[in-house]
matplotlib code that plots the C-alpha trace (Angstrom):
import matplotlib.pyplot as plt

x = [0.0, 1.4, 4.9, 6.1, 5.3, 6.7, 9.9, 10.5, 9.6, 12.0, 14.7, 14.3, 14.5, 17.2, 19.1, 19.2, 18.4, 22.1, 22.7, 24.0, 22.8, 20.4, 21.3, 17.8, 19.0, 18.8, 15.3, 14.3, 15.9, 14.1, 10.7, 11.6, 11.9, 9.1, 6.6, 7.8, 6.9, 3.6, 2.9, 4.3, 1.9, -0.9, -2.0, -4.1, -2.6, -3.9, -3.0, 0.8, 1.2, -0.3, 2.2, 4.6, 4.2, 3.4, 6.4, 9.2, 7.6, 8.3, 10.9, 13.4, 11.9, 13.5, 11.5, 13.4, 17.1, 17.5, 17.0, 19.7, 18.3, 17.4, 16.6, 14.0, 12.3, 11.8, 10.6, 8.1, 7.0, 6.6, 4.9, 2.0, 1.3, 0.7, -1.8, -3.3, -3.4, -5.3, -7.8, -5.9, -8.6, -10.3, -14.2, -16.2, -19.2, -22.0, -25.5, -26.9, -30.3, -33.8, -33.5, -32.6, -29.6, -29.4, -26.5, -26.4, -23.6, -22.7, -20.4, -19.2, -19.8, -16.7, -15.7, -16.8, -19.9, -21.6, -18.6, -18.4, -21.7, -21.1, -17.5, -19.1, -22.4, -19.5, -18.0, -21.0, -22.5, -18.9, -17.4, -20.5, -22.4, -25.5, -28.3, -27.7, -30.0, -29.0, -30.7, -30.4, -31.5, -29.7, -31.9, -29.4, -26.6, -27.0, -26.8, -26.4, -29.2, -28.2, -24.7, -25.6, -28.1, -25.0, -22.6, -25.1, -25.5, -21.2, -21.2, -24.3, -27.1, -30.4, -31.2, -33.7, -35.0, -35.6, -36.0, -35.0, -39.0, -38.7, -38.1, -35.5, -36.9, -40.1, -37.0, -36.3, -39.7, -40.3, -36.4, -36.7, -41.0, -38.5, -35.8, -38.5, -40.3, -37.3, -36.1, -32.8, -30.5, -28.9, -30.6, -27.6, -28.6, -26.6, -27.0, -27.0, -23.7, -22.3, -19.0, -18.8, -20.8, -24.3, -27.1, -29.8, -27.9, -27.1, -31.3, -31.5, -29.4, -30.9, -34.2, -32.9, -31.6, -34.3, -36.4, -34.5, -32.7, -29.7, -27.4, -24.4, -23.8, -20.5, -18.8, -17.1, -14.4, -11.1, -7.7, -5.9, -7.9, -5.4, -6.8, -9.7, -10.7, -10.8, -12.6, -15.5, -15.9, -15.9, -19.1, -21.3, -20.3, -21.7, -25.3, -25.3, -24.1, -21.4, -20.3, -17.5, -15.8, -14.4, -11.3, -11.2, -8.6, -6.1, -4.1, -3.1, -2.5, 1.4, 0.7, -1.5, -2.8, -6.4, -5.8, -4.0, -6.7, -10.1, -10.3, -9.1, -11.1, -14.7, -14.1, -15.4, -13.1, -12.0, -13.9, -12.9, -10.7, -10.4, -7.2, -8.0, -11.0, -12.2, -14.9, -12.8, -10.3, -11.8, -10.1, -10.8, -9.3, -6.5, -5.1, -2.1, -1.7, -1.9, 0.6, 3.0, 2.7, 3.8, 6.9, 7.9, 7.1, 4.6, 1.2, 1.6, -2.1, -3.6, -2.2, -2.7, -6.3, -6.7, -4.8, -7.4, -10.4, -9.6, -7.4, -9.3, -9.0, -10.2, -7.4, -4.4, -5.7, -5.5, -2.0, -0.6, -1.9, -0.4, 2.9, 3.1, 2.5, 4.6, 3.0, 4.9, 4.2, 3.5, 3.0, -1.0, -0.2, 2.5, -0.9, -3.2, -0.9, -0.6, -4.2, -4.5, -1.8, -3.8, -6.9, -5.8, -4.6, -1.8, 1.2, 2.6, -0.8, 0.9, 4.7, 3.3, 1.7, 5.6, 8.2, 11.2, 8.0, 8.9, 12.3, 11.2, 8.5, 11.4, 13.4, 10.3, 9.1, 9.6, 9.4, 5.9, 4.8, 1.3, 2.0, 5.0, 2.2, -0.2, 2.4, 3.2, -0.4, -1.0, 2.2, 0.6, -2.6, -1.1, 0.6, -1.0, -2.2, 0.6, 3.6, 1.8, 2.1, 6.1, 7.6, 10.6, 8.6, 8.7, 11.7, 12.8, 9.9, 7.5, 8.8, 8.6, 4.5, 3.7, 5.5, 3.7, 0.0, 0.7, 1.6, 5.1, 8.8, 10.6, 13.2, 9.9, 9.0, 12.5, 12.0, 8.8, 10.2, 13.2, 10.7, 8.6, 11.5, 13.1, 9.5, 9.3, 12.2, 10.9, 7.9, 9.8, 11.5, 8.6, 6.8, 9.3, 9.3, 11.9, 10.6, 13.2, 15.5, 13.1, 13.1, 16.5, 16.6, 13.6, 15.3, 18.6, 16.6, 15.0, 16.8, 19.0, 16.1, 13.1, 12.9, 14.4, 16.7, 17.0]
y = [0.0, 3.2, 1.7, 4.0, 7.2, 5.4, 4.3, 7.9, 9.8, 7.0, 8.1, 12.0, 11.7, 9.2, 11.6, 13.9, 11.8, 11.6, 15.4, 16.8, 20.1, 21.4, 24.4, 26.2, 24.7, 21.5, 21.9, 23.4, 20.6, 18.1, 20.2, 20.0, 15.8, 15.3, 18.0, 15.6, 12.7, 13.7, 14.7, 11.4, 9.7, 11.9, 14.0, 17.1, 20.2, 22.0, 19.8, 19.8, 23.6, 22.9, 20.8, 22.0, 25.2, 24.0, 21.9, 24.6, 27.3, 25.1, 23.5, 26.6, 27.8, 27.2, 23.5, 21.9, 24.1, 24.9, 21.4, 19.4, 16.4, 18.5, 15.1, 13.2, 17.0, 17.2, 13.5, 14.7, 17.3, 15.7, 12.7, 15.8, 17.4, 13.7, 13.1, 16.5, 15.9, 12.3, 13.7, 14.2, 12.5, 9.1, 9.8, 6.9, 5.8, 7.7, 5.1, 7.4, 7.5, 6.2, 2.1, 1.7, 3.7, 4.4, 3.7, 5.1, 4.1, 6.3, 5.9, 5.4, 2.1, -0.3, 1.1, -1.5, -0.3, -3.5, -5.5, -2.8, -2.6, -6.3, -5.5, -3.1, -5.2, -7.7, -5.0, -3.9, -7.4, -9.0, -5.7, -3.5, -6.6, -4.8, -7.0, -5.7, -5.6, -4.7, -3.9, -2.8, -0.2, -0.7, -1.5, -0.7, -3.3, -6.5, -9.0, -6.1, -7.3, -10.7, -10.2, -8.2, -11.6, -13.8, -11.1, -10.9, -14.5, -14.7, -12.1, -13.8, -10.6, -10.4, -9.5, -7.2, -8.6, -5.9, -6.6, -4.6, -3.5, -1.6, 2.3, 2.9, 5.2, 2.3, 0.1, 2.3, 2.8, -1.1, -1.9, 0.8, -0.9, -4.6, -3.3, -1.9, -5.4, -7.3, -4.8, -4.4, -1.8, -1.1, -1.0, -0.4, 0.9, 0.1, 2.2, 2.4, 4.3, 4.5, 4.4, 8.8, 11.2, 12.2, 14.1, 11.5, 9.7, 12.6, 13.2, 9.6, 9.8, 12.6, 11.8, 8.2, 10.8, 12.5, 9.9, 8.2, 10.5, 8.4, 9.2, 8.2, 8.7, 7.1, 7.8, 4.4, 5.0, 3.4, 4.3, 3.5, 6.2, 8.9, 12.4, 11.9, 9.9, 13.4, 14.8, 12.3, 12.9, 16.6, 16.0, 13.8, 16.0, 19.3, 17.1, 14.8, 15.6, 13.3, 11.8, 9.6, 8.1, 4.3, 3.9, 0.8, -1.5, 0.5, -2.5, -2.3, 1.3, 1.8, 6.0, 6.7, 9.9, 9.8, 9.1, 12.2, 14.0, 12.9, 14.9, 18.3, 18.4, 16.8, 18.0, 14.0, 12.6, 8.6, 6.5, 2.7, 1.1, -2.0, -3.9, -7.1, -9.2, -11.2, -10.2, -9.3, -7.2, -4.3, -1.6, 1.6, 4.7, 6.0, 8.8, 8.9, 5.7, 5.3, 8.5, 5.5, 3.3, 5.8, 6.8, 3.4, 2.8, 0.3, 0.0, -1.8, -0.7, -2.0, -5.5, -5.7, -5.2, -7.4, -9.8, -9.6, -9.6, -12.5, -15.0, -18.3, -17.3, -20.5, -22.5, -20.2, -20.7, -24.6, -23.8, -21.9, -24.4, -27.7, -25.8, -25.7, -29.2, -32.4, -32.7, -29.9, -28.2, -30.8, -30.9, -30.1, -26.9, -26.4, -26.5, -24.8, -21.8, -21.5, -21.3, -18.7, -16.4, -17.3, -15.6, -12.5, -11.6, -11.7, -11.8, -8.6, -6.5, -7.8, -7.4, -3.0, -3.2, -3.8, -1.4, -2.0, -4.3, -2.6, -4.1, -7.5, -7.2, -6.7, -9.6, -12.3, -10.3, -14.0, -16.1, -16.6, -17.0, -17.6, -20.1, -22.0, -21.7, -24.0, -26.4, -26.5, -27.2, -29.7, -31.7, -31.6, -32.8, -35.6, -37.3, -39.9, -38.9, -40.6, -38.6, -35.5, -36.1, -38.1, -36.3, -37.7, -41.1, -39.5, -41.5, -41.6, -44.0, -41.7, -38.8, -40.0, -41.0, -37.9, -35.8, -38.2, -37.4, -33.8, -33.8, -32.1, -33.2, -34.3, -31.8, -29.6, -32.1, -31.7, -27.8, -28.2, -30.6, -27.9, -25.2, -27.4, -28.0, -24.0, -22.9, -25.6, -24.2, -21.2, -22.5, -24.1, -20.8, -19.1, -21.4, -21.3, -17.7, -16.7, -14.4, -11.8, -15.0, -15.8, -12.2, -11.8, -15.1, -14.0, -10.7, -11.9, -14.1, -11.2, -8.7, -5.6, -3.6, -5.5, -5.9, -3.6, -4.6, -4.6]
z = [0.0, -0.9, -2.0, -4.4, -2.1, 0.9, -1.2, -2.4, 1.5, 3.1, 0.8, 1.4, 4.5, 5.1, 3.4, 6.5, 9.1, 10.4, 10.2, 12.8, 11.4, 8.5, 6.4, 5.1, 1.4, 2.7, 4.1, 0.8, -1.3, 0.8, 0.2, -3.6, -3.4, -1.3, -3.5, -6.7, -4.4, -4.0, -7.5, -8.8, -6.4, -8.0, -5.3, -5.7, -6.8, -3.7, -1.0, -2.4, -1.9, 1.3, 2.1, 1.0, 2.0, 5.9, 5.7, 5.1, 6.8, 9.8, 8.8, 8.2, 12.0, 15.6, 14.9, 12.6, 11.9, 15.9, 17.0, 18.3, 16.3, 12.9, 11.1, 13.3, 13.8, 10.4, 10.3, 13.0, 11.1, 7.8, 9.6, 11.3, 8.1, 6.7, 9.1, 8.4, 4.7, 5.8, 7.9, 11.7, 13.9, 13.1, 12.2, 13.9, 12.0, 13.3, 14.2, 16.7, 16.1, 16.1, 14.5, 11.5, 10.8, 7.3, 5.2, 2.0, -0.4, -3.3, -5.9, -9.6, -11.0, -10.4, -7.4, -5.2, -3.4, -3.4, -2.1, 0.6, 1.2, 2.6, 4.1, 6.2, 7.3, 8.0, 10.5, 11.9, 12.7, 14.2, 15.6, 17.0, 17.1, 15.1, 13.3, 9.8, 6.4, 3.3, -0.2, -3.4, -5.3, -8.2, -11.1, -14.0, -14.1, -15.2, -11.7, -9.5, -7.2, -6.9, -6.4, -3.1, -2.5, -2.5, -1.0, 2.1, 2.2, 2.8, 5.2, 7.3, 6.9, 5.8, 2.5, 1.0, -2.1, -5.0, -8.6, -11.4, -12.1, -9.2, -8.8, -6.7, -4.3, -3.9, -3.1, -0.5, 1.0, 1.1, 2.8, 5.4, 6.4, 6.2, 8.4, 11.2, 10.7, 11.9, 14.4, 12.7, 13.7, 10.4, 6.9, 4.4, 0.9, -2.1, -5.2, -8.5, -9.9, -13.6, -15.9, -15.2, -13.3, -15.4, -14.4, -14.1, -11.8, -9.4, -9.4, -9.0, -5.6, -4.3, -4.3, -2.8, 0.1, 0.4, 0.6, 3.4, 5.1, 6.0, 9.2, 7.1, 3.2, 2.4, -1.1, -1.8, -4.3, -6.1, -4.2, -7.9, -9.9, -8.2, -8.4, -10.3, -7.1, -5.5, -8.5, -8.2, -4.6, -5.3, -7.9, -5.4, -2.3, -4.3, -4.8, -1.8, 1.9, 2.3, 6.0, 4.8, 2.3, 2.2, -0.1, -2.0, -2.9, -1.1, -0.9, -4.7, -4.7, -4.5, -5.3, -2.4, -4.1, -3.5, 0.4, 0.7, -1.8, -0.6, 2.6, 1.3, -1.6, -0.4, 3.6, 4.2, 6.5, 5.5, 7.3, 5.9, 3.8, 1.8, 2.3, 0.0, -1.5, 1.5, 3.4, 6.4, 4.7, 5.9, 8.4, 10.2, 8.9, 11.2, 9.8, 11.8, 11.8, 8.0, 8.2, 10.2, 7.2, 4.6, 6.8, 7.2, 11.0, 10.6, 12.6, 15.2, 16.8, 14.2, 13.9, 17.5, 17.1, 13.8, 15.6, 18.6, 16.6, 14.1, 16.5, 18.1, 21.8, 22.6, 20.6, 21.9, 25.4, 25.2, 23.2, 26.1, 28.7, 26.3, 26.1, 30.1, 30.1, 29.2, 26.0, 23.9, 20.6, 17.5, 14.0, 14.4, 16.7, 14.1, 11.3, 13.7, 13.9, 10.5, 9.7, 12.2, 10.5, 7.1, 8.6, 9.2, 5.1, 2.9, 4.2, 2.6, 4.7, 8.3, 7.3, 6.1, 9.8, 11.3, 11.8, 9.1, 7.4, 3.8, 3.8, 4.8, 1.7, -0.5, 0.5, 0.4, -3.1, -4.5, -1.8, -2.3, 1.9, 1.1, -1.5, 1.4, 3.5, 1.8, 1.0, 4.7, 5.3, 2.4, 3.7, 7.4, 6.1, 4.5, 7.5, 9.9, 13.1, 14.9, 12.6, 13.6, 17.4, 16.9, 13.9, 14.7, 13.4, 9.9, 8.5, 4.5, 3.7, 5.4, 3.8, -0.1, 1.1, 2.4, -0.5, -2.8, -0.9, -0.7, -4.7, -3.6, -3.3, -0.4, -0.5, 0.7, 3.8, 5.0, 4.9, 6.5, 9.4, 9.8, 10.3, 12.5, 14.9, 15.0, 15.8, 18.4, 20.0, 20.3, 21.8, 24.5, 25.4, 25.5, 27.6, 29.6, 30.3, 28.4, 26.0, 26.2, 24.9, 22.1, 20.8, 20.6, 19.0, 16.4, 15.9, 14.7, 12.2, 11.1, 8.2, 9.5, 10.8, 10.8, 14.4, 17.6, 19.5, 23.1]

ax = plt.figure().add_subplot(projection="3d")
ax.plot(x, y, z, "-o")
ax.set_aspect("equal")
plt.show()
């Protein structure tokens, strides 16, 4: 996410990191790199001069030149005006009102507001524990009603059925009457959008607005279109009174120009994000902690929280209490934990979330993870109870029959074994107590950087 923006920010500012002092040319020759950064990563004309402008006027100040540490001040300040540009404060989703709290999704077509109209029922259903509806008022594209059936049915939330005889704004009428019916506490409205911005649909929305009066109106658009992202938004905000805006496929957007854009040029903070195509690849917009990732320091926070919301609780408790005991860490633990890492996304989203995380990306660029992943799983799955709990059972014989039942070679059930038996020693440490031990041990295996060091 953000790569190339990241790439060229790190490098700026590696530049001066180490200086023991900074001359005014130097703070206006890293303005002059970073303002090319932010145009390469097509950001908005206006929010460059912003900060641009913001950046030297505090850099070349007591701030930035007077500090003992000129460098990481003007890391600080670069990292503040990036968070301005995103937003500064995280804008909760507002559901404060009488039941149902209307959610109206606008947007162009293709830029994924049925698939987040079903990330975010997803959210509100696990996270705020809301009974959720959703419906379509989408009568133009071809499917567009039953793909939010089947996206509703994945997710687990009633559906509103809709046909494409319908008007829109009868659609409307008839979901809200449904969602008071069931005593649901959200009714989410997915609408119609198409290939530019016209004038029909603009009426179209507006009376959908009018008619519902929704406590949030969300503008769902594409991270990758850049600044016309930010142009978009700008056309719906001047018809519709937007609360928020969720960025899609923010994961394949290596500019990151529409992030920084949206919230200047509409005055709608970022409310969501989509990080990938599964349901649950869905996160909360924190501008400063998205500021984090561009810098390079990772987001800790939010792994921390992803890690808490998607890990079986129940599983790592019996882990913990099996690695106290004689029993020990074996080959199904080995699976188990593996599985657990595979729910929470691609491995490339939890290395961004660590600090140093964009050098380790590098170095497994084609290394494949996800891919050694299944592999490791598929050779797992392929042993006998019995080799699971004794690997050391698994002799030559054994190995050429499980490489055979996996569809692999052996050369990649001696790796997995390998693995098995470095993680289990890490396990053993750490059940021992010794976690200080076991990150020192984990952090020289890391690459220069990946990890601190105590």
């Amino acid at each position: 996410m953000f790569e190339n923006l990241s790439s060229r920010f790190s490098r700026v500012l590696d530049s001066i990191r180490g200086q023991g002092r900074l001359t005014e040319d130097q703070v206006n020759s890293a303005a002059r790199e970073l303002r090319m950064a932010l145009l390469e990563a097509d950001v908005a004309l206006p929010v460059v001069h912003t900060f641009v402008d913001h950046l030297k006027t505090r850099a070349v100040g007591t701030e930035v030149v007077a500090s003992l540490t000129p460098g990481q001040a003007l890391l600080g300040v670069v990292q503040q005006e990036l968070v301005t540009a995103l937003g500064e404060t995280t804008a909760p989703l507002n559901l404060r009102t009488q039941p149902p709290a209307i959610i109206l999704m606008a947007g162009l077509q293709g830029s994924g507001k049925t698939t987040s109209t079903g990330k975010l029922a997803l959210r509100l259903r696990d996270v705020e524990k809301k009974k959720v509806m959703v419906v379509s008022a989408d009568v133009y594209r071809p499917a567009a009603i039953e793909q939010l059936r089947v996206v509703a049915e994945q997710v687990g939330v009633e559906w509103v059925p809709s046909t494409v005889q319908d008007k829109p704004v009868d659609i409307a009428r008839r979901a809200v009457d449904a969602a008071r019916a069931a005593f649901a506490d959200v009714l989410i409205v997915d609408t119609a959008g198409r290939t530019s911005v016209d004038e029909a649909m603009m009426k179209e929305i507006a009376a959908l607005h009018a008619t519902l009066n929704p406590i949030e109106t969300l503008f769902v658009v594409d991270a990758m279109t850049g600044q016309d992202a930010a142009r978009t938004a700008k056309a719906f905000g001047d018809v519709l009174p937007l609360t928020g805006v969720i960025l899609t496929k923010a994961d394949g957007d290596a500019r990151g120009g529409a992030a920084l854009s949206v919230r200047t040029v509409t005055g709608a903070p970022i409310k969501f994000m989509g990080v990938g195509e599964k349901p649950a690849a869905f996160e909360v917009f924190h501008p400063d902690r998205v500021a984090q990732r561009i810098l390079g320091q990772g987001d800790v926070l939010s792994l921390i929280e992803e890690t808490a919301r998607k890990v079986d609780h129940e599983k790592a408790e019996q882990l913990a209490k099996k690695l106290k005991s004689k029993s020990g860490f074996d080959l199904t633990d080995f699976r188990d934990q593996m599985r657990e890492v595979q729910k929470m996304g691609s491995m490339e989203s939890l290395l961004e979330k660590l600090p140093g995380g964009r050098q380790m990306q590098a170095q497994l660029k084609n290394a494949q993870p996800e891919k050694a992943m299944k592999h490791a799983v598929a050779i797992i799955d392929s042993m006998t109870p019995q080799e699971r709990r004794f690997p050391h059972l698994i002799k030559a014989a054994r190995k050429r029959r499980i490489a055979a039942g996996a569809g692999l070679q052996v050369q990649e059930v001696n790796k997995l074994l390998r693995q098995y038996e470095s993680t289990r020693d890490m396990m053993k440490k750490f059940a021992r107590g010794g976690m200080n031990k076991m990150m020192r041990a984990l952090a020289a295996r890391m690459p220069h950087g990946a990890m601190p060091r105590h």
